[in-house]
C-alpha positions as CSV (number, residue, x, y, z in Angstrom):
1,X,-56.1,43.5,-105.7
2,X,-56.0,39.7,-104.9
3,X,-60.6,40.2,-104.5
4,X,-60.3,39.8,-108.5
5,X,-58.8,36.3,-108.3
6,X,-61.3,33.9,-109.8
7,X,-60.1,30.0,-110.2
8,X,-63.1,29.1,-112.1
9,X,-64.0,25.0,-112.3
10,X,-64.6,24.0,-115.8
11,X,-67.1,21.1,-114.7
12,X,-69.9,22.7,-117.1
13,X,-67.6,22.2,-120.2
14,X,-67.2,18.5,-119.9
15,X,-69.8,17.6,-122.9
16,X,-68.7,19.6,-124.8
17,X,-65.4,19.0,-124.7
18,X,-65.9,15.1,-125.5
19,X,-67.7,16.1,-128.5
20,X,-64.8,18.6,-129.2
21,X,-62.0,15.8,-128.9
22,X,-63.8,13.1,-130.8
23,X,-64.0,15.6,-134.3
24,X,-59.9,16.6,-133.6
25,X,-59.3,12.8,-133.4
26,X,-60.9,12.9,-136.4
27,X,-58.8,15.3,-138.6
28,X,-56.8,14.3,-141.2
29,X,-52.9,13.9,-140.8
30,X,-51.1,17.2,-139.5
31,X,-49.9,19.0,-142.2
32,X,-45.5,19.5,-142.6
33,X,-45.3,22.4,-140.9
34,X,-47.4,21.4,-138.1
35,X,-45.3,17.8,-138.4
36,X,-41.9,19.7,-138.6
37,X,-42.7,22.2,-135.9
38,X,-43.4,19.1,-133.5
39,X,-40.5,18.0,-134.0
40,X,-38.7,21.1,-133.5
41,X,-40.6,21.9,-130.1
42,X,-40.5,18.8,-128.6
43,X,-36.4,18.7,-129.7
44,X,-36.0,21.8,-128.0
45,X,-38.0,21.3,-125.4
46,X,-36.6,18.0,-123.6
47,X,-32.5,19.1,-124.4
48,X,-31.0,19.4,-121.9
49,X,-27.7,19.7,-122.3
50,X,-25.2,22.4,-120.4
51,X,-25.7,24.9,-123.0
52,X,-29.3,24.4,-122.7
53,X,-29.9,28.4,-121.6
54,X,-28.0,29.4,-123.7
55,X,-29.4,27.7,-127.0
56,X,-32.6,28.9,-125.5
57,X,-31.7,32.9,-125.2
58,X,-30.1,32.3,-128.7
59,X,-33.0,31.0,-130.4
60,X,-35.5,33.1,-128.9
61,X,-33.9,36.0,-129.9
62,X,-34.3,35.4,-133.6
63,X,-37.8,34.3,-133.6
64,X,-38.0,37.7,-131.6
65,X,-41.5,36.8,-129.7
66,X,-44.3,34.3,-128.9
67,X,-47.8,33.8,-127.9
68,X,-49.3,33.3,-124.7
69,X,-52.7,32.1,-124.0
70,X,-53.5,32.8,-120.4
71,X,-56.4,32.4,-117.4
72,X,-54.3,34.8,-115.4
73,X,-55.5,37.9,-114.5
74,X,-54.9,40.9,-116.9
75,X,-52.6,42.6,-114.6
76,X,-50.8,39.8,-113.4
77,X,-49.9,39.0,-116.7
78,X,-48.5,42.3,-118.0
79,X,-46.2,42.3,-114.6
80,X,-44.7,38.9,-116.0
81,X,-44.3,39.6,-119.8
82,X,-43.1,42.7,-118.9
83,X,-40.5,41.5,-116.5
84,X,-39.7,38.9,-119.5
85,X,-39.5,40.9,-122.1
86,X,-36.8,43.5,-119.9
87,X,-34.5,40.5,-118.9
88,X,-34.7,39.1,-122.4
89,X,-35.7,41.2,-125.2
90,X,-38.2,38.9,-126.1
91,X,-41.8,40.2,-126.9
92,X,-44.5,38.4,-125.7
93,X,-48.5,38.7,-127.3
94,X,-50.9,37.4,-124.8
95,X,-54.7,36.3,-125.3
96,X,-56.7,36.5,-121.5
97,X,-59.5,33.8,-121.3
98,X,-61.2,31.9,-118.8
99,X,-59.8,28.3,-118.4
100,X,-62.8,27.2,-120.2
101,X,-62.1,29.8,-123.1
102,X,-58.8,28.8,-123.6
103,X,-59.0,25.0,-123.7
104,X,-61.6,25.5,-127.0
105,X,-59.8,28.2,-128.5
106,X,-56.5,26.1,-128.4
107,X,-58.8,23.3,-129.7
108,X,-60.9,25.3,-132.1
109,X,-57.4,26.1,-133.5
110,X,-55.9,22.7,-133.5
111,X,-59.3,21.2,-135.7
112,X,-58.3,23.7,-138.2
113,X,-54.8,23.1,-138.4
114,X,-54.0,26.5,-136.8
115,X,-51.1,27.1,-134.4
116,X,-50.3,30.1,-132.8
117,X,-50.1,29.6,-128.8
118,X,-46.4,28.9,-127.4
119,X,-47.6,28.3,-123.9
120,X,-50.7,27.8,-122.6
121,X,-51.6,28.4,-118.5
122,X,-54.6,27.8,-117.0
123,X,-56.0,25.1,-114.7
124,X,-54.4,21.7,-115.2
125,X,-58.0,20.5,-116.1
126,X,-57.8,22.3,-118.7
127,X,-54.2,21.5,-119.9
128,X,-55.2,17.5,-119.2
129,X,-57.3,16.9,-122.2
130,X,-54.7,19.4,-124.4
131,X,-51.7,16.3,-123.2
132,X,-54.6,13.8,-123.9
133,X,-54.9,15.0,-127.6
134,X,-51.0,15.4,-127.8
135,X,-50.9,19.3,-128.0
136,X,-48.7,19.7,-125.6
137,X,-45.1,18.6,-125.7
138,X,-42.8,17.0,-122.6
139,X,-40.5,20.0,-121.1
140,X,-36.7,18.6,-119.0
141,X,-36.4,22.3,-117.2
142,X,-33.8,21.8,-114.5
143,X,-35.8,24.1,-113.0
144,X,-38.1,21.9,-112.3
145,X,-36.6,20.8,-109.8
146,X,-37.2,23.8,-107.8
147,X,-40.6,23.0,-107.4
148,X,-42.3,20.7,-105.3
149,X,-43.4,16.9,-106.8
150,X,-46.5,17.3,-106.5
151,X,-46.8,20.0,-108.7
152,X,-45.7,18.2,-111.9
153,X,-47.5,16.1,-113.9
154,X,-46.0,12.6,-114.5
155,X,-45.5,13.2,-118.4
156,X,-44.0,16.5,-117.7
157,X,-46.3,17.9,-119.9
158,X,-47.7,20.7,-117.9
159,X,-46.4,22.2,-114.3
160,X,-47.9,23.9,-111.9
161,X,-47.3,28.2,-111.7
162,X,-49.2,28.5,-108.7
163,X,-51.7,27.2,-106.0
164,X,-55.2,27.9,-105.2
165,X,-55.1,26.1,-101.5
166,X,-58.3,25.0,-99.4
167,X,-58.4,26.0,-96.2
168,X,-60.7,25.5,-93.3
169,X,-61.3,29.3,-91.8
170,X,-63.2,30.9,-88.8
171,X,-64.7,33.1,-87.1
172,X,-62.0,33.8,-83.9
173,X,-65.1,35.1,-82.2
174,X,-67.2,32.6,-82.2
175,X,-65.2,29.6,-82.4
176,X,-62.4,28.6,-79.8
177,X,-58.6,27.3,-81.3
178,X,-58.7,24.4,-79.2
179,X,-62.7,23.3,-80.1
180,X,-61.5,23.1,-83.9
181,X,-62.1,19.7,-85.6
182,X,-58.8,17.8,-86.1
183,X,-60.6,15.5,-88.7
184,X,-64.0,16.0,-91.1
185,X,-65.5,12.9,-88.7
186,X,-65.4,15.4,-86.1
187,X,-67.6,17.7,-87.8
188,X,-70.6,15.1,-86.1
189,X,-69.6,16.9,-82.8
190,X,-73.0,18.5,-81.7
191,X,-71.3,21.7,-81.2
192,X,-71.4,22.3,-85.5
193,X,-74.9,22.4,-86.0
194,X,-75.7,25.3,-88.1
195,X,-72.2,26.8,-88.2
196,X,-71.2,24.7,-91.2
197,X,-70.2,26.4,-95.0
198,X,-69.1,25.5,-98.2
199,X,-68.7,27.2,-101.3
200,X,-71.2,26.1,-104.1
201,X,-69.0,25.4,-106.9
202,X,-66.6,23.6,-104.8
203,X,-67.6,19.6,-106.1
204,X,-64.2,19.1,-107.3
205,X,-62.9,19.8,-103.0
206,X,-65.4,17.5,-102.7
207,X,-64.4,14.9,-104.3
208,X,-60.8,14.7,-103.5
209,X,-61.9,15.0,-99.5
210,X,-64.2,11.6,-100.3
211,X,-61.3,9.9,-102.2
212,X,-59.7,10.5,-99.9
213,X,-61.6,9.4,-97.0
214,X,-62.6,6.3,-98.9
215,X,-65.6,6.8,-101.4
216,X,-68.1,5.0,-99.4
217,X,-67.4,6.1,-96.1
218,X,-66.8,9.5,-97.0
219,X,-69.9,10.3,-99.3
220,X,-71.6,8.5,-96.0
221,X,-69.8,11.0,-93.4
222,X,-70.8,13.8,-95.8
223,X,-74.5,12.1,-95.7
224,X,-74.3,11.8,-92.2
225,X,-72.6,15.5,-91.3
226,X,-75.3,17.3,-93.6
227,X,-77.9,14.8,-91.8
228,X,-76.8,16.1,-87.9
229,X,-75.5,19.7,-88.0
230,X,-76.6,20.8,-91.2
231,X,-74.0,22.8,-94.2
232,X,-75.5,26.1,-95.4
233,X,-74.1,27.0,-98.9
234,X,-72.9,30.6,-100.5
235,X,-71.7,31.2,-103.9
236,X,-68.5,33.0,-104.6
237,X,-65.2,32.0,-102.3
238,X,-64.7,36.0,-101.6
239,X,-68.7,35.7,-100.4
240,X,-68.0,32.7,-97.8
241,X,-64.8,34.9,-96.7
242,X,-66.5,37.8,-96.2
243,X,-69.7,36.2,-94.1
244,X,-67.3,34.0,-91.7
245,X,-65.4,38.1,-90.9
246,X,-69.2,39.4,-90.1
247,X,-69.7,36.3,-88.2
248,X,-72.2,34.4,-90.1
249,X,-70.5,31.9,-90.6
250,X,-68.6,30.0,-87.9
251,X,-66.9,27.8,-89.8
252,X,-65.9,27.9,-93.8
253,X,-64.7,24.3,-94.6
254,X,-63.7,24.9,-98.6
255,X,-62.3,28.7,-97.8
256,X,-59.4,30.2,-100.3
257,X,-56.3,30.3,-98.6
258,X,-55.3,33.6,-99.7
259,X,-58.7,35.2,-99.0
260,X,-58.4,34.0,-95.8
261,X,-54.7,34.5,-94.9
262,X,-55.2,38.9,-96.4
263,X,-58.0,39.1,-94.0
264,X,-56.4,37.7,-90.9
265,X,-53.1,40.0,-91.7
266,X,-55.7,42.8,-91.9
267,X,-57.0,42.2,-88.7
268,X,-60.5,40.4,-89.1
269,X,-61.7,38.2,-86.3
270,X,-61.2,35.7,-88.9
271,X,-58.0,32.4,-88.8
272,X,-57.4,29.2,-90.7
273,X,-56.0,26.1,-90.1
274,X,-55.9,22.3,-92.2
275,X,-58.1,19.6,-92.1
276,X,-55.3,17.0,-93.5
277,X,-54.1,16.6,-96.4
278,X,-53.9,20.4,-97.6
279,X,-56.2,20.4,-101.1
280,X,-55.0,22.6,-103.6
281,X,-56.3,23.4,-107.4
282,X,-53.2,24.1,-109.5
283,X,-53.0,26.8,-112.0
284,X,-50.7,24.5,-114.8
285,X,-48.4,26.0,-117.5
286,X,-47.7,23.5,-120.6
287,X,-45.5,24.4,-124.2
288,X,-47.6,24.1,-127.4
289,X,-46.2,21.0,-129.4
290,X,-46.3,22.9,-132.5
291,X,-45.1,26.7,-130.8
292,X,-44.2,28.4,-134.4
293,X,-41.5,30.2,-132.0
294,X,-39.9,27.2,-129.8
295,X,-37.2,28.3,-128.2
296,X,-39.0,31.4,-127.2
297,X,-42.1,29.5,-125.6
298,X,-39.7,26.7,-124.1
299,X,-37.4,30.0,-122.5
300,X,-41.3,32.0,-121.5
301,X,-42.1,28.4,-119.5
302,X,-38.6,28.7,-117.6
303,X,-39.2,32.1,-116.6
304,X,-43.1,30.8,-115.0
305,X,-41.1,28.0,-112.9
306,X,-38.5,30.5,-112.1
307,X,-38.3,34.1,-112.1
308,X,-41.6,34.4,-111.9
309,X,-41.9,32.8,-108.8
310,X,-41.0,35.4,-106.6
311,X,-43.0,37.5,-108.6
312,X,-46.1,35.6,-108.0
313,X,-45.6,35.3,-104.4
314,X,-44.9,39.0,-104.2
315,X,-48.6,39.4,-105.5
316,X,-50.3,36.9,-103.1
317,X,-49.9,33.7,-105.1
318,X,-49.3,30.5,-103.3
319,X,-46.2,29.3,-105.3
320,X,-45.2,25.8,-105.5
321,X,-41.8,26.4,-105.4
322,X,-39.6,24.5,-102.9
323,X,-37.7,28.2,-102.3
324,X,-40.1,30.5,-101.2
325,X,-41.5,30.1,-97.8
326,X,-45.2,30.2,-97.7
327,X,-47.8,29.4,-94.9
328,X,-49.8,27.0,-97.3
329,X,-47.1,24.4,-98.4
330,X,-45.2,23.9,-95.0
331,X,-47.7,20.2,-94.2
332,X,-48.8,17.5,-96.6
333,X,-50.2,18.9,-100.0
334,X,-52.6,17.0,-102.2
335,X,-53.1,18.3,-105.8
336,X,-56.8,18.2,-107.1
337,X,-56.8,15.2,-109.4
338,X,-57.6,16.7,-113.0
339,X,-57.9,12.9,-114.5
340,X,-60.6,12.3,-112.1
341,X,-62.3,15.3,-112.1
342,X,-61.8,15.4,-116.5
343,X,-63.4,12.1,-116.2
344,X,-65.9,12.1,-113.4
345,X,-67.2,15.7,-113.0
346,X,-70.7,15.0,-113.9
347,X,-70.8,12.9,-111.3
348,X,-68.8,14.1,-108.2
349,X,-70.8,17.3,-109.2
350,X,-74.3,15.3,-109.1
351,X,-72.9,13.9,-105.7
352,X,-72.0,17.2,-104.5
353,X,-75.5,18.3,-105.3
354,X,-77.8,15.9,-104.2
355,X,-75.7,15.7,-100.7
356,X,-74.9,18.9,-99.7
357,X,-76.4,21.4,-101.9
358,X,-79.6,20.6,-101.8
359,X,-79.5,19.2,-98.5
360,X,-78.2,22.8,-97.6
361,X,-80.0,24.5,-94.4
């Protein structure tokens, strides 16, 4: 089930999304209901008293139901509403889009003074530019609490539901445990050439590694690595997976986590292990600042941070909560940075290109 799990990058929808928030910034005041139902959500959304649950289950059962606007996948999504809906009577109508999808329908909607969507979940650089234009509203979940820091954005505006982790995996037949590089400088080591992979789309990976490194010097390591033991490139994460188990690729350096941890459980010649930090693209849920059901929405985001965390996990997710054990948040984790990547794509992917992809051997 997990082979269907796409985490698309929305690095193609940048100009079009600058031309979509300069016409909302545009619009005319919000009309009173959108005006009083900010108010309401945001009210709702940061109490946080000792009743707080139970002002929640109260309220939510007399607006009866709420809208969800969603990048997860179809079936993933009807095990969660359904398990909501059975613990709380609450119905919940779901739309299924692409992160890309979502961010212009919620958008699209918002230009014309539409709003339908309690909660919105998809990748947290699509949710950035939704807190940028204040669509979103601030949630204090104690349940936040439960998950790890790094998962949260500062304004509290969004958190994360799960993680899509980077991994570095390989080929246990062709590459020995204790010849693995311990850092990407090592990757100059003679013994790389040709056995180098990365996944096409993956600029955004790229980018955080180089930030991280230092820009300079690590847009110069890349320069240099691609220069000495060449990086062939394949498209699709489940692709890269799939060649380093048949042995055509040593080495995948942006592997999927969970791609790579199924196939090692099943028995492929095929392990991972961390090039420090861990790098990890969040899958973000946020509350609608004008939710026409509030306390519904504000309960539905609860249930992502919480209950559905086991859930998740059950069904191969990476979850960022601080209570379930999971290979992939045991070291150092390092979110990708959806300011930077909201702000920069064009060019970290223009730098991705011109260094490794077409450098690619």
């Amino acid at each position: 089930m997990a082979g269907h799990r796409r985490f698309p990058s929305i690095g193609p929808l940048v100009a079009r999304l600058l031309v979509s928030l300069t016409v909302l910034s545009l619009q005319p005041a919000t009309s009173g209901f959108a005006q009083s139902n900010n108010s309401r959500a945001a009210e709702i959304a940061t109490y946080h008293g000792p009743d707080r649950e139970k002002r929640l289950i109260e309220g939510a059962k007399k607006e009866g139901e709420m809208m969800l606007y969603a990048s997860i996948p179809v079936a993933d999504i009807a095990v969660l509403t359904e398990a909501f809906t059975k613990k709380y009577g609450i119905k919940v109508k779901a739309w299924r889009g692409d992160s890309e999808a979502m961010l212009q329908r919620v958008l699209n909607e918002a230009k014309a003074r539409r709003y339908e969507v309690g909660v919105m979940v998809a990748s947290s650089s699509a949710l950035e530019p939704l807190s940028r234009e204040k669509l979103l509203t601030p949630v204090k979940s104690p349940l936040l609490a439960d998950l790890i820091p790094e998962s949260i954005a500062p304004n509290r505006e969004w958190a994360s539901v799960y993680l899509n982790t980077f991994v570095q995996a390989y080929n246990t037949n062709l590459v020995r445990k204790e010849d693995l590089p311990k850092t990407y400088r090592d990757l100059l080591n003679p013994r790389w050439k040709g056995k180098l992979a990365v996944e096409a789309e993956d600029y955004d990976w790229f980018a955080q590694v180089v930030l991280g490194l230092g820009e300079a010097q690590g847009l110069k390591l890349f320069r240099d690595i691609v220069a000495a033991n060449g990086i062939s490139v394949r498209r699709g994460h489940s692709v890269l997976n799939n060649l380093i188990v048949a042995g055509e690729i040593p080495l995948g350096l942006s592997a999927y986590g969970f791609l790579a941890e199924q196939s090692k459980l099943k028995g492929a010649p095929l392990d991972w292990f961390i090039i420090p930090p861990l790098l990890a693209r969040p899958t973000v849920a946020g509350v609608s600042r004008y939710a026409p059901q509030p306390h519904a929405s504000v309960l539905f985001y609860d249930f992502l941070i919480g209950d559905a965390q086991p859930i998740l996990a059950s069904r191969q997710f990476v979850s960022p909560s601080k209570k379930i054990e999971s290979p992939f948040t045991r070291g150092p984790l390092q979110l990708i940075d959806s300011v930077e990547m909201l702000d920069n794509a064009q060019r970290w992917q223009e730098l991705y290109q011109s260094i490794v992809i077409k450098a690619a051997r």
